[in-house]
C-alpha positions, 0 to 999 in steps of 0.5 A: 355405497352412497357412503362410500363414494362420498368417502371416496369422494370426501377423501380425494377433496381431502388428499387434493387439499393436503397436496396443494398444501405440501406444494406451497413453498417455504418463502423464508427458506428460499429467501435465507438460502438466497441471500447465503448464496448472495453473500458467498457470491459477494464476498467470494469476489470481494476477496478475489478483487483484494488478491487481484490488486495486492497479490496478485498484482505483478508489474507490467514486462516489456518481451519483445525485443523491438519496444526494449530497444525503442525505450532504450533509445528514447532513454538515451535521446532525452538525456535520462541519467543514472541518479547519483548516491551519496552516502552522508556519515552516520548522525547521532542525536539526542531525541526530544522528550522523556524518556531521553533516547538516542538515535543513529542513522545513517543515510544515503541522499539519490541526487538527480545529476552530478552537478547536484552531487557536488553541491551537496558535497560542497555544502554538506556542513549546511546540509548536516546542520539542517537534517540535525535540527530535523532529528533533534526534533524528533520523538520516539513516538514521531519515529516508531512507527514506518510513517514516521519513518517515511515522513521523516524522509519527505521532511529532510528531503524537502528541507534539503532542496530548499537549501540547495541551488542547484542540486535536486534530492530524489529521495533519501534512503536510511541504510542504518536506523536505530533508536536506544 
């Protein structure tokens, strides 16, 4: 009897040692499963961020009525104007380097008014010289890519309003651009 309660006794020390033991929690599966957590969480608003800025971005619309009239009016009342397009002729030029390549383009120059308009048409033999020096300059490799492409535009457009007196180049718009 004696031997039976110390193994009674003996096994419950036993059980309550083996329990305690289960009990204990596995930090490295608590941490991995945290940190998985942590990073679905991370990477979940990471992507939402993205779509939210690119996406998912849509520009601010004016609905009501009184704002869409109070902006025309202030349109009206500072003497905002339509810009002014002018399409110049096709240019063809020899690019610089080898292989020997070939461009065309045709280009349409945004004036800001009228007045710009008719000094671009009055001085459009300057004009052409200049955005013909600008492309002969050019390579393919400074053209290939839509850097290039964009850069060349800041270039002869800057260009332009430095020659110009009155007139002001909004932008320029490439219409035809081929390379051979």
């Amino acid at each position: 009897m004696a031997d039976a309660k110390a193994n009674s006794g003996g096994g419950a020390n036993g059980a309550a040692a083996t329990g305690a033991s289960e009990k204990k929690f596995d930090v490295k599966k608590i941490a991995a499963a945290g940190f998985i957590v942590m990073n679905l969480v991370v990477t979940g608003g990471g992507a939402y961020l993205a779509y939210a800025a690119t996406l998912g971005w849509q520009r601010p619309a004016v609905r009501e009525p009184a704002a869409i009239k109070e902006l025309e009016t202030l349109r009206d009342s500072e003497g905002v104007r339509e810009s002014i397009l002018y399409t110049m002729p096709t240019f063809t030029v020899n690019l610089e380097g080898q292989p020997k390549r070939m461009l065309r383009v045709e280009m349409t120059l945004e004036m800001l008014d009228e007045a710009g308009f008719e000094e671009v048409v009055r001085l459009s033999p300057k004009a052409r010289d200049q955005i013909m020096r600008i492309l002969n300059a050019k390579t393919y490799n400074d053209l290939e890519t839509i850097q290039g492409k964009l850069f060349l535009k800041d270039e002869i457009a800057v260009a332009l309003n430095t020659q110009l007196n009155e007139a002001v180049v909004k932008d320029v718009y490439f219409s035809d651009f081929l390379v051979q």
